[in-house]
C-alpha positions as CSV (number, residue, x, y, z in Angstrom):
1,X,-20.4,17.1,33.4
2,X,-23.1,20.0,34.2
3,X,-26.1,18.7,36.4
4,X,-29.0,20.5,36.3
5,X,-32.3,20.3,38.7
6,X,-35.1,19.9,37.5
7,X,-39.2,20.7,38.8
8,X,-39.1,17.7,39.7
9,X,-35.6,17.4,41.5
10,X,-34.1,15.3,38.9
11,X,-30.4,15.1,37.9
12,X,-29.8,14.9,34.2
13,X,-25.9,14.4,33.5
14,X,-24.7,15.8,30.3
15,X,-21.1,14.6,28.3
16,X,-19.7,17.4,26.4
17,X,-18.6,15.6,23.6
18,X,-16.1,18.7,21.9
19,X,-12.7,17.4,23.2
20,X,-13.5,13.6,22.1
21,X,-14.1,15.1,18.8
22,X,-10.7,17.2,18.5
23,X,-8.9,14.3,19.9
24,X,-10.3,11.7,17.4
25,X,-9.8,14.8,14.6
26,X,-5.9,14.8,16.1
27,X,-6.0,10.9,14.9
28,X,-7.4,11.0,11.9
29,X,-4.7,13.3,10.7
30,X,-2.0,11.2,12.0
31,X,-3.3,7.8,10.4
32,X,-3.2,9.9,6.9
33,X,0.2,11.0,7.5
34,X,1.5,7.6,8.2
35,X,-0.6,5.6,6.1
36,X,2.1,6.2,2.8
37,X,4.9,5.6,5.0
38,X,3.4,2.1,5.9
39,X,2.9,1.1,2.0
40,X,6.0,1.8,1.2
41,X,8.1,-0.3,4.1
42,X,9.0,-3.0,2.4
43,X,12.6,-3.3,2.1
44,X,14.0,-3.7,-1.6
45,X,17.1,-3.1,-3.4
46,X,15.9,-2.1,-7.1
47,X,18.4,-2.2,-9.6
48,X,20.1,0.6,-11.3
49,X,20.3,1.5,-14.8
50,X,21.5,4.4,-16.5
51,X,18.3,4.9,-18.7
52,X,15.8,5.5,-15.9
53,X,13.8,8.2,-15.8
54,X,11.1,9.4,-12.9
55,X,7.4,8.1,-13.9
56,X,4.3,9.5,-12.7
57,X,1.5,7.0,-12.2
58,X,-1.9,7.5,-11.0
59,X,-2.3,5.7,-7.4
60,X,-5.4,4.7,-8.0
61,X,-5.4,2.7,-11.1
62,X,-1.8,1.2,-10.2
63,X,-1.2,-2.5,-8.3
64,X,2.4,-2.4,-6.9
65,X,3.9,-5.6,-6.3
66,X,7.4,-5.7,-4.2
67,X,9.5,-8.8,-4.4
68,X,12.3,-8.8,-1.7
69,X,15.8,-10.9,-2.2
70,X,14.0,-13.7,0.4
71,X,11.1,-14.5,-2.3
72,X,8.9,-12.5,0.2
73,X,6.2,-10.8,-2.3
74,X,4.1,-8.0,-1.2
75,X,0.8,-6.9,-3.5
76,X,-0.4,-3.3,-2.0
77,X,0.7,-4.1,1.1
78,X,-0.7,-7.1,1.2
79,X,1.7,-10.2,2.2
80,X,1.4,-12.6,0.2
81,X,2.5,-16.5,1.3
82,X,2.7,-18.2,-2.1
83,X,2.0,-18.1,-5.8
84,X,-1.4,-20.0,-5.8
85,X,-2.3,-16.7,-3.2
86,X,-1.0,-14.4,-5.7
87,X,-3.5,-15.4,-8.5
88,X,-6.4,-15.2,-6.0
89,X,-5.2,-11.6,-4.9
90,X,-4.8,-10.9,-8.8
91,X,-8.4,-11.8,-9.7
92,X,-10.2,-10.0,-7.1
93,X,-8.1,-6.6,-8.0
94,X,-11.1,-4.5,-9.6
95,X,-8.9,-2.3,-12.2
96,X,-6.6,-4.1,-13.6
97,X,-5.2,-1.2,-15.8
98,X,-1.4,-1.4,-14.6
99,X,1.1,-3.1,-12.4
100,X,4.5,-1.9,-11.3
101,X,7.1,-4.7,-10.2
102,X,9.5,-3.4,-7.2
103,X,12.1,-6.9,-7.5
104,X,15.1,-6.7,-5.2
105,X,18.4,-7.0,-8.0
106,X,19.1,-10.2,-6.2
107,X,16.0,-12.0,-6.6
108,X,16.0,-14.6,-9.5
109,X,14.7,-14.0,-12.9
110,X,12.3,-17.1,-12.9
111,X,10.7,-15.8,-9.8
112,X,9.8,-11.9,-11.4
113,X,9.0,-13.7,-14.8
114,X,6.5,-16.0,-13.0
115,X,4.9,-12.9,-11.1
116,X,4.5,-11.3,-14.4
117,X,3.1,-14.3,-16.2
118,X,0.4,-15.0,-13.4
119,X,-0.3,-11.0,-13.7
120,X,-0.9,-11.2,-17.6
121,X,-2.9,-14.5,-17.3
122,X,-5.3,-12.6,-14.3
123,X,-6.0,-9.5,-16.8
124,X,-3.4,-6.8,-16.3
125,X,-3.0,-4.7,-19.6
126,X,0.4,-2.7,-18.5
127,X,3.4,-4.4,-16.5
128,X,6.1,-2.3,-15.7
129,X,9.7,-2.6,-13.1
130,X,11.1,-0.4,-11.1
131,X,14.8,0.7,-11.5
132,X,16.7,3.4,-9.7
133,X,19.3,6.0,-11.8
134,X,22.6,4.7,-11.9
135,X,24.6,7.2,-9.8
136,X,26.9,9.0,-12.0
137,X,30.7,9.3,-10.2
């Protein structure tokens, strides 16, 4: 703080405002370093298959939905409580280009069917699962 007098014998306090900005700078970069990490938590045992191959998709024009072995179902890391939730988060998505399915092997058919039926009935063009490579012994 620098006080300075003036003609009149007036303080007048100034902040310097540098070190707020480097610290809020030092946040910043930490929130985009941990903001994948935090999409991403969701824990999930995807099946394996001997067939899959590594995909590229473009983050922006992909919904990912994760379905865990406790019927928990998580839409872009939104939680989502039931089904009748799951069409409303469906219909306000803006590009409904494509969807990836992250379902845990042990969750039941009917359940990942449903998900994708309520997907195709909301507007979603491309559905597509997850798998991981079989590992090869």
């Amino acid at each position: 703080m620098e006080f300075r007098k003036g003609a009149e014998s007036e303080f007048e306090a100034n902040i310097n405002v540098i070190p707020l900005v480097d610290i809020m700078l030092v946040l910043l970069i930490i929130f985009m370093i941990t903001a994948p990490v935090l999409k991403h938590s969701f824990d999930v045992n995807l099946p394996e298959t001997q067939s899959a191959h590594p995909q590229t998709h473009s983050e922006q024009n992909t919904t990912t939905v994760a379905i865990t072995e406790k019927r928990e179902i998580k839409v872009n890391g939104l939680i989502i409580r039931n089904l009748e939730e799951l069409e409303r988060v469906f219909g306000s998505i803006k590009d409904k280009e494509n969807l990836i399915i992250e379902a845990d092997k042990r969750v039941e058919y009917g359940l990942v069917v449903h998900v994708m039926d309520i997907a195709k009935k909301s507007g979603f063009n491309k559905i597509g699962l997850i798998t991981e490579a079989k590992k090869r012994r």
